[in-house]
ZAMARGU-4260 file (C-alpha; in steps of 0.2 Angstrom, whole numbers, plus 5000, padded with zeros to 4 digits):
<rodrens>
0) 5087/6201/5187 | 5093/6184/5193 | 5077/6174/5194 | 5081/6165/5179 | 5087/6149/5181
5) 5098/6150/5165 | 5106/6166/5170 | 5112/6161/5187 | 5118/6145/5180 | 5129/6154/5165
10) 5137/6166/5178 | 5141/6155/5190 | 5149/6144/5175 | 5156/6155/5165 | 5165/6163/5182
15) 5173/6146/5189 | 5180/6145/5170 | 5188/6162/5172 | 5194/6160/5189 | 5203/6143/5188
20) 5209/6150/5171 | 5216/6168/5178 | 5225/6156/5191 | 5233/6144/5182 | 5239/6157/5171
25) 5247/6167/5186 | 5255/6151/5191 | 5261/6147/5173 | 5270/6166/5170 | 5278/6164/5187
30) 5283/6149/5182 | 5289/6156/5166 | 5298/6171/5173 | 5308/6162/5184 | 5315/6148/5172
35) 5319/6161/5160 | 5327/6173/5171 | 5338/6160/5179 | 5340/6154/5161 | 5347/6173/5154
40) 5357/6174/5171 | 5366/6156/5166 | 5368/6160/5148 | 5375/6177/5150 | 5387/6170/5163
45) 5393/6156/5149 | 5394/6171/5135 | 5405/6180/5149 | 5417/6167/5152 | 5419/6162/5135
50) 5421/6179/5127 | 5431/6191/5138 | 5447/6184/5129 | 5440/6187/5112 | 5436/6205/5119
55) 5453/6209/5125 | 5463/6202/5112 | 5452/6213/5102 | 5456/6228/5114 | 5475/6224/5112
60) 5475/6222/5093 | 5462/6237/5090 | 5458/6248/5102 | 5474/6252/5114 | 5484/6256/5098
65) 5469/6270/5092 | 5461/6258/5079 | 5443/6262/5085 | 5430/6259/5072 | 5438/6240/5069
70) 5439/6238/5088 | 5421/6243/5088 | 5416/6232/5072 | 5423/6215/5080 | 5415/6218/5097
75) 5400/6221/5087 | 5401/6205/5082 | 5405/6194/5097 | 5390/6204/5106 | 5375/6201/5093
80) 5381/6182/5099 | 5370/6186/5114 | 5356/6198/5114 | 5354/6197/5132 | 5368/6209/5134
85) 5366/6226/5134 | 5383/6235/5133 | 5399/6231/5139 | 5412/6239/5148 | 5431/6236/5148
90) 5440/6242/5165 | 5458/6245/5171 | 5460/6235/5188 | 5463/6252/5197 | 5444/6258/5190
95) 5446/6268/5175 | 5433/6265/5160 | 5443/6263/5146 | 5430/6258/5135 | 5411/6258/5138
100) 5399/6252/5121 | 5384/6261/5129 | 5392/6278/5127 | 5408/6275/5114 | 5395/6271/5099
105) 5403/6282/5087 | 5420/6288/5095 | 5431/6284/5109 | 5428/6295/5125 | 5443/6305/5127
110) 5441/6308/5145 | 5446/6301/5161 | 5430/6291/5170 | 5430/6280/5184 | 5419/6269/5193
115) 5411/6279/5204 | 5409/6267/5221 | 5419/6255/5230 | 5409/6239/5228 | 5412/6240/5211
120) 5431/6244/5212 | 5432/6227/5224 | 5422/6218/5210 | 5434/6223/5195 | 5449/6218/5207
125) 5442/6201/5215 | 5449/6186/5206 | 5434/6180/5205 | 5421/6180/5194 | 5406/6192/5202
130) 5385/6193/5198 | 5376/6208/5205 | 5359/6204/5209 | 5345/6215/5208 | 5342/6214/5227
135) 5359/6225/5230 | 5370/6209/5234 | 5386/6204/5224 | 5390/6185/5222 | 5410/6179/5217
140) 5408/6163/5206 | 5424/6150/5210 | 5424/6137/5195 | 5435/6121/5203 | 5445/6109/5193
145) 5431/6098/5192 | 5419/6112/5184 | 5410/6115/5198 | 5403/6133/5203 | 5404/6139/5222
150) 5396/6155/5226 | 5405/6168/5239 | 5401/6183/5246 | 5415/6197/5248 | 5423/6186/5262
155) 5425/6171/5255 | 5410/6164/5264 | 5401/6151/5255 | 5382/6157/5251 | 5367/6147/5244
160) 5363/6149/5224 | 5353/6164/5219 | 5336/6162/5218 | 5326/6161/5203 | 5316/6174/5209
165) 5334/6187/5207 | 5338/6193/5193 | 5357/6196/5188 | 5362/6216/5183 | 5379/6213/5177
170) 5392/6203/5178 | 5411/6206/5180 | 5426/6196/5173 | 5444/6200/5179 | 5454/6197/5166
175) 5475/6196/5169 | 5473/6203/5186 | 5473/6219/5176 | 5457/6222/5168 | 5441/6218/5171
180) 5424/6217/5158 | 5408/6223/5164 | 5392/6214/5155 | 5376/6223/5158 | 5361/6210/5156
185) 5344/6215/5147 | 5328/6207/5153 | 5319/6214/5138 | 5316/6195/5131 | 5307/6191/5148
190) 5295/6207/5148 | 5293/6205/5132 | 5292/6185/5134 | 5278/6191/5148 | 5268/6204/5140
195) 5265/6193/5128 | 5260/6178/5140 | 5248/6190/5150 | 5238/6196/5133 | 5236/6175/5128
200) 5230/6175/5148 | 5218/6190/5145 | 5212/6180/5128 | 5211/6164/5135 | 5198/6170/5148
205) 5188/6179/5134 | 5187/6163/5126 | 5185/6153/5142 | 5168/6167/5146 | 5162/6164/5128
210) 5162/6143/5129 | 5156/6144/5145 | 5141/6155/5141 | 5138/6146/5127 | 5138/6129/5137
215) 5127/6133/5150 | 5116/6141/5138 | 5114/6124/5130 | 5115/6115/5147 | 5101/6125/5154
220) 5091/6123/5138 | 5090/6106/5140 | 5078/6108/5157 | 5066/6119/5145 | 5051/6109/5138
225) 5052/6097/5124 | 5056/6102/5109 | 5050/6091/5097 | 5039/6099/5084 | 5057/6107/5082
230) 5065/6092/5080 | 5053/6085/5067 | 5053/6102/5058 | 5073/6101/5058 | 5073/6083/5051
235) 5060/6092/5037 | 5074/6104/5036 | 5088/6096/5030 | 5077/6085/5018 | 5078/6101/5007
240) 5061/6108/5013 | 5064/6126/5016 | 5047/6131/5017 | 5041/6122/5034 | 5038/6133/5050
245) 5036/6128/5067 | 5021/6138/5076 | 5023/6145/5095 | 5013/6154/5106 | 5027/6154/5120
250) 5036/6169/5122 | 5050/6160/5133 | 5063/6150/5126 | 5056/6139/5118 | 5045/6152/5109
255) 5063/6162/5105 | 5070/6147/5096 | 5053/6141/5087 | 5055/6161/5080 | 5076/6158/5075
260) 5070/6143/5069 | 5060/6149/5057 | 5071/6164/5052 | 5084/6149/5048 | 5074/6140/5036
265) 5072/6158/5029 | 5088/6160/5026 | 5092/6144/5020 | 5081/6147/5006 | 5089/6161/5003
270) 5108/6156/5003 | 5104/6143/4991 | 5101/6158/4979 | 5114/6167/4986 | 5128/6153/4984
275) 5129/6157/4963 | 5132/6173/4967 | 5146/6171/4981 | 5154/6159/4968 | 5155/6173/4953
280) 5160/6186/4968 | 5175/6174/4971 | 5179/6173/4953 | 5177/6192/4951 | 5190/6192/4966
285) 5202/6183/4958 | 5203/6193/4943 | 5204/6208/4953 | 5221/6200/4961 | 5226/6197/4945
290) 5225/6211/4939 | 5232/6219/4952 | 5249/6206/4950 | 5248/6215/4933 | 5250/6232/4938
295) 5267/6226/4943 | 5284/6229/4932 | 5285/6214/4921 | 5303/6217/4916 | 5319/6222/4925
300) 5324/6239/4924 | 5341/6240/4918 | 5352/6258/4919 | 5371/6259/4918 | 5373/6267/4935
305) 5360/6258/4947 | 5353/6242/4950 | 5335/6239/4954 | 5324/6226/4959 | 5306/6226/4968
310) 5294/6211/4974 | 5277/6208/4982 | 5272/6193/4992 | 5252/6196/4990 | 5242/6191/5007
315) 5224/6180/5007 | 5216/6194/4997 | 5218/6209/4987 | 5232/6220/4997 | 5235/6239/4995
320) 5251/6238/4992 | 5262/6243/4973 | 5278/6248/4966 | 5286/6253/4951 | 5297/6262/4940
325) 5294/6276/4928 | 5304/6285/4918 | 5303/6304/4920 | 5314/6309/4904 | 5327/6316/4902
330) 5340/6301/4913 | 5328/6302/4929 | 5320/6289/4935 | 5304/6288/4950 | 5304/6271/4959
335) 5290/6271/4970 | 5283/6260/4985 | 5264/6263/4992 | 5251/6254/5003 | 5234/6259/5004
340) 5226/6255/5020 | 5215/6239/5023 | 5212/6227/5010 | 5201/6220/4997 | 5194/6226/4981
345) 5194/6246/4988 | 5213/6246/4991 | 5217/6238/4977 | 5207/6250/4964 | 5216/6265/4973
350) 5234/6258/4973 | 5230/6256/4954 | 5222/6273/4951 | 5238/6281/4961 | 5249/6269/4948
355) 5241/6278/4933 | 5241/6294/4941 | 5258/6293/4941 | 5261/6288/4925 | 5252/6304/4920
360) 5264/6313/4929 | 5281/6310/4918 | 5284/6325/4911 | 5286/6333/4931 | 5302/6340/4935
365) 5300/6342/4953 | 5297/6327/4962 | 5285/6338/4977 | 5276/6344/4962 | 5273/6323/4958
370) 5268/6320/4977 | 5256/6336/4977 | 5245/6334/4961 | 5245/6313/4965 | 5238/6321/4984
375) 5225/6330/4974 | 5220/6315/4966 | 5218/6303/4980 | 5212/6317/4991 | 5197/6320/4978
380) 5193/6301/4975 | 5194/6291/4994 | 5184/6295/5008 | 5193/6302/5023 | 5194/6285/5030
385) 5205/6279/5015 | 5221/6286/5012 | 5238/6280/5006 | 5257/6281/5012 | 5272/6279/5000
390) 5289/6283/4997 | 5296/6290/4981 | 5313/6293/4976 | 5319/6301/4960 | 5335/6297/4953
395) 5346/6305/4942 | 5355/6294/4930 | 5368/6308/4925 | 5373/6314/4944 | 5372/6297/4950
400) 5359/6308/4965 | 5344/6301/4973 | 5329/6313/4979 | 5317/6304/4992 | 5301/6309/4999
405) 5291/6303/5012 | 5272/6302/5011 | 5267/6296/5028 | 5278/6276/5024 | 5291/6268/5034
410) 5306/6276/5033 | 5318/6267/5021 | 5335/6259/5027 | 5350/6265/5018 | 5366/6252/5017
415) 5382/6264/5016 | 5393/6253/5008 | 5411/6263/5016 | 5404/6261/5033 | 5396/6243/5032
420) 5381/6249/5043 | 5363/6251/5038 | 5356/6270/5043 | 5335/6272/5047 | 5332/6289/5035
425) 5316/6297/5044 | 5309/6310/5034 | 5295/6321/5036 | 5281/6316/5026 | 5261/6315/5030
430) 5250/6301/5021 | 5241/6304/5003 | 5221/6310/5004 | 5222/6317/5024 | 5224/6336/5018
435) 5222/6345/5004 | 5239/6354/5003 | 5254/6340/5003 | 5268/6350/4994 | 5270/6363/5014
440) 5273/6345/5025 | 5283/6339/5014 | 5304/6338/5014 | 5315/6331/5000 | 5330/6323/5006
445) 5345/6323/4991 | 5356/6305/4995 | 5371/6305/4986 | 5376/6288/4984 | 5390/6280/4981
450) 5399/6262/4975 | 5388/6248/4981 | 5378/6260/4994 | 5358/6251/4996 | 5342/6259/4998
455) 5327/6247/5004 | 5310/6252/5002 | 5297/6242/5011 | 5281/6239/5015 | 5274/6241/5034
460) 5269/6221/5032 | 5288/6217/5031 | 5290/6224/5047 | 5274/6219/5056 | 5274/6201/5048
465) 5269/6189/5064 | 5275/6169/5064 | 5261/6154/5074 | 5271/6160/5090 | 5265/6180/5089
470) 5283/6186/5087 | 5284/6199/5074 | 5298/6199/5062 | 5303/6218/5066 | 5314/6232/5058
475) 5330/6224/5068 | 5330/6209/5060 | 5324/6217/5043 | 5340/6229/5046 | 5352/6213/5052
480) 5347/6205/5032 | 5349/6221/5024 | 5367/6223/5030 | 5374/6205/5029 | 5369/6205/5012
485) 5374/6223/5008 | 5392/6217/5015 | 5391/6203/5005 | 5391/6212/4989 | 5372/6205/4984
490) 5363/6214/4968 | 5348/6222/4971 | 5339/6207/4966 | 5350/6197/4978 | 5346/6208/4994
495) 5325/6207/4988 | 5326/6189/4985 | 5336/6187/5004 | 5325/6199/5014 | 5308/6191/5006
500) 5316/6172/5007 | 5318/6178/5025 | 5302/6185/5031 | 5293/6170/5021 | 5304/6157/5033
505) 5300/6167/5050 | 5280/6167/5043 | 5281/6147/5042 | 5265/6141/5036 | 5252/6157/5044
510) 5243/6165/5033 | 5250/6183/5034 | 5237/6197/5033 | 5244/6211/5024 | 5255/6214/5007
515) 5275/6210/5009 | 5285/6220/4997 | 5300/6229/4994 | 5311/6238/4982 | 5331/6240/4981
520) 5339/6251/4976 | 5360/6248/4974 | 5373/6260/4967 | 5385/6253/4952 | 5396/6270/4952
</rodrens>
């Protein structure tokens, strides 16, 4: 087995490669970890000292005299300042929780809680500044005159920096030797920070194994026999002569390459042929993606009691993805979002079949009736590997109602305009062409909206869009756009144009792999 020169020579490259890659990447996410935990420990301290007064103003304006939803609005906003914080807690100096934003989400605990140990009570009513680490022990912080930072322990005692290697739980900030505010600190960056550090490592080594093989192949090539009947067939080669062979009896390397060789100038022969063809298989391409764009609403829909608006950012090649609006009769209106799975010419001929299917479908008064026969027909014409996901919603020009169904899509995110918060509306729902039988799995969900109340339907490449560092744009920042814009009184071409403007800057210049596109929905009554 390891007789061969070239096999012992590969493995032994190819494992020095890994290795010396495996350790520099353990020595570059240590490394990593601990500048960035030290970093959120700093950060959230700074955050700490500079908002607690913002926080308990807010608590004397809002919450002590029972105003809890604006308390709960403005402490929204000083937190989303810093996303290393995970809740906050606002303590009297003898212990009691008045306000905790883990567990007062919705409403204000009426209860009495306390703090249930002593080294937390001495915390809330030190004078100092105090970081528990995750190793048990709490540090008081003493800021001088001159800005310096002294660290204690419970005595007064001065005590050496914490390490880089600790990480900070929560920090505590008296406040008018009366209250103190507890911030709870989230390493979910770092881990996340990590995990993705240890996947580019695992990569990294894949790639370092494949160039290593391939560069002791080639090395150890170069000890083999002459090759140059090879050569001189090769310079025949690329003069344009396809038809010259190179003869060899040999059945080692040499002989394996003589016989690629001439399978090479085989196929060079024939991808002269075959380049015509690509060419008009490109051109055809594009006219598929055409007329795919085509497909699309050309004009705005315009009703008296809703305003709509849909786009589509198409990727490389032809996407799965299509919306539209159809008028049912009768003042109701479909507006539908689908994405077939994968790409290319296949995806897009069954988003378009499911576009006309639906058209066919204009006289249905039932909108589960719609879903099932569009089932059947997707169901009948894909394979079981091919199938289709998609939200509909009916509305109903005269009752100002909107019915949604989901088909196996994202849920869609609803702006209520009187709460200023964006809701996630899960529905139960399986994907089009997995089962015969759609209209049993399926629930309608009736959404009365009201004045300037949103509805956003996307695509899962909204979501799952990734930028040249691998982050991925996400639902929490799709949600974060949605609502500033919904509380910024935007149309419903307004909110499309911020959320796509959006995912389009975090994408830079990558090419993004899948269909982007969404469609608002935003009530005028």
């Amino acid at each position: 087995m390891f007789r061969s020169l070239k096999l012992k020579f590969t493995l032994a490259f190819g494992s020095l490669i890994v290795l010396l890659l495996i350790l520099l990447g353990v020595f570059l996410i240590d490394s990593e970890a601990r500048a960035m935990r030290e970093d959120i420990g700093f950060s959230a301290f700074n955050f700490a000292r500079l908002s607690t007064e913002d926080v308990m103003q807010n608590y004397f304006d809002y919450l002590e005299p029972g105003n809890f939803i604006p308390f709960l609005r403005e402490l929204s906003g000083i937190l989303r300042q810093n996303e290393d914080i995970s809740s906050l807690r606002i303590v009297s100096y003898k212990g009691m929780i008045l306000f905790d934003s883990s567990e007062d989400s919705k409403e204000l605990y009426s209860g009495v809680r306390t703090l249930d140990d002593i080294q937390s009570l001495n915390r809330v009513q030190s004078n100092y500044p105090s970081f528990l680490m995750d190793s048990g022990e709490v540090i008081y912080i003493r800021v001088n005159d001159d800005k310096s930072v002294e660290y204690l322990d419970a005595n007064e005692k001065k005590l050496s920096p914490p390490s880089d290697r600790q990480s900070v739980l929560d920090i505590v900030m008296p406040y008018d030797n009366a209250y103190a505010l507890i911030y709870d600190i989230s390493y979910r960056r770092l881990e996340a920070r990590l995990a993705q550090a240890r996947i580019q490592i695992i990569a990294g080594a894949l790639i370092a194994m494949i160039l290593s093989l391939m560069l002791s192949f080639v090395l150890s090539s170069g000890i083999t026999r002459p090759i140059k009947e090879l050569k001189e067939g090769a310079l025949k080669l690329g003069k344009g002569d396809f038809k010259v062979r190179v003869y060899s009896k040999s059945k080692d390397e040499v002989g394996v390459l003589a016989r690629t060789f001439n399978k090479m100038a085989k196929d060079l022969e024939s991808a002269t042929q075959a380049r015509v063809y690509q060419e008009r298989v490109r051109k055809e391409l594009e006219l598929a993606a055409q007329i795919q764009q085509e497909l699309l609403p050309e004009e705005k829909l315009k009703l008296k009691h809703l305003d709509i608006a849909g786009g589509l950012i198409p990727a490389s090649e032809i996407g799965g993805d299509a919306f539209d609006y159809i008028k049912m009769g009768e003042g109701r209106y479909l507006f539908y979002l689908g994405d077939v799975t994968g790409h290319g010419v296949a995806a897009g001929i069954i988003s378009s079949i499911a576009n006309a299917v639906l058209y066919g479908l204009k006289d249905e008064k039932n909108i589960k009736d719609v879903v099932r026969k569009l089932n059947e027909v997707v169901k009948a014409k894909t394979t079981s590997k091919v199938f289709m996901t998609m939200a509909l919603t009916l509305w109903d020009e005269r009752k100002g109602e909107l019915q949604y169904v989901n088909a196996g899509h994202p849920p869609i995110l609803y702006f209520d305009a009187s709460r200023k918060k964006v809701i996630e509306v899960k529905q139960q729902g399986m994907a089009l062409g997995f089962v015969d039988n759609l209209a049993d799995l399926l629930k309608v969900q009736n959404i009365k909206m009201k004045k300037d109340d949103v509805v956003l339907m996307y695509s899962d490449g909204v979501p799952e869009a990734i930028n040249k560092k691998g982050d991925q744009y996400g639902l929490a920042r799709l949600r974060r756009i949605v609502q500033n814009a919904g509380n910024d009184l935007y149309t419903a071409e307004g909110i499309k144009n911020a959320v796509l403007s959006d995912v389009v800057e975090f994408i830079g210049s990558k090419e993004h792999d899948d269909d982007i596109t969404v469609l608002v929905l935003k009530s005028k009554i």
